[in-house]
C-alpha positions, 0 to 999 in steps of 0.5 A: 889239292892245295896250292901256292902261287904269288907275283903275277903281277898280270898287267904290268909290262915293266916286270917283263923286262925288271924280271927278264921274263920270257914273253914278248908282251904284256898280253902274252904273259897275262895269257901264258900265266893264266893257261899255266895256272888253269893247267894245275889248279883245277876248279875244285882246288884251295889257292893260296894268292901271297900278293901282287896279283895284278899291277898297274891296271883298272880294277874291274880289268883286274876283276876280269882276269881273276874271274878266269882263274880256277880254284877256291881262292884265298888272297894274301894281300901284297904291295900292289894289290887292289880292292878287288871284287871279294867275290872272287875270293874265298878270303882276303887277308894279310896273313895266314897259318895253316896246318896239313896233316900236322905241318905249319906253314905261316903264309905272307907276301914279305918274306920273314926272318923268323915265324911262328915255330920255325924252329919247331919245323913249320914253313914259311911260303911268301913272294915279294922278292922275285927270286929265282929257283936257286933262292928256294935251294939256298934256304933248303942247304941251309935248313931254312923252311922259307920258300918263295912261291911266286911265279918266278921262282916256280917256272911260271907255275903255281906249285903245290904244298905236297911239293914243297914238303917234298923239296926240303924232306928230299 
């Protein structure tokens, strides 16, 4: 399966409080994101990281934490990510298309205005802006195919591209 997940931002105290999340500390939330990320992505799984990973912390701390995700990992790279370890990656880039049984999906950290066959039905998935689950159905009232998979958006979970076929073709 192939899955989606962005704005992590493990380490970063302050996103707590900026983004109301629901952890008592920096800890926990590092902790409760990775034990739901494992709890999807399974080792053999492809990931698509759209940024923000890790913030504010060492990186070979960074490297730690990423070591302890599952799946075949793929970064694109966001504002705050770091030079990290790029065997932990199956690559890194800053932007990315791909195709699923003949669907495009343009893949980046900054959300668009347009894209690459927008209006021929193609998706874009980006993070960046922290938005609510409420953002995503916005877009699909309005017949935008742009949808934000960072984690809180998603309930604190990665979500997979069947899902979100499925939440604008519903």
């Amino acid at each position: 399966m192939i899955y989606f997940t962005s704005d992590l931002h493990l380490g970063h105290e302050n996103v707590i409080k900026f983004q109301n999340r629901p952890f008592a500390d920096v800890n926990e939330m590092n902790r409760t994101l990775i034990v739901n990320y494992n709890s999807i992505v399974q080792p053999d799984d492809i990931v698509y990281i759209l940024g923000d990973l890790t913030f504010r912390i060492p990186v070979e701390d960074a490297n730690r934490i990423i070591s302890k995700m599952n799946g075949k990992k793929y970064l694109i790279s966001g504002n705050h990510d770091k030079q990290y370890d790029e065997s932990l990656f199956e690559e890194i880039t800053i932007y990315k298309e791909l195709k699923y049984f003949g669907e495009r999906f343009v893949l980046m950290h900054y959300p668009l205005l347009e894209w690459r066959s927008m209006y021929h039905g193609s998706y874009h998935l980006h993070g960046h802006i922290h938005s609510f689950p409420d953002y995503n159905i916005k877009n699909k009232n309005n017949n935008i195919r742009r949808y934000d998979v960072g984690v809180d958006a998603n309930y604190f979970y990665p979500i997979a591209i069947t899902d979100i076929i499925n939440f604008f073709n519903n």
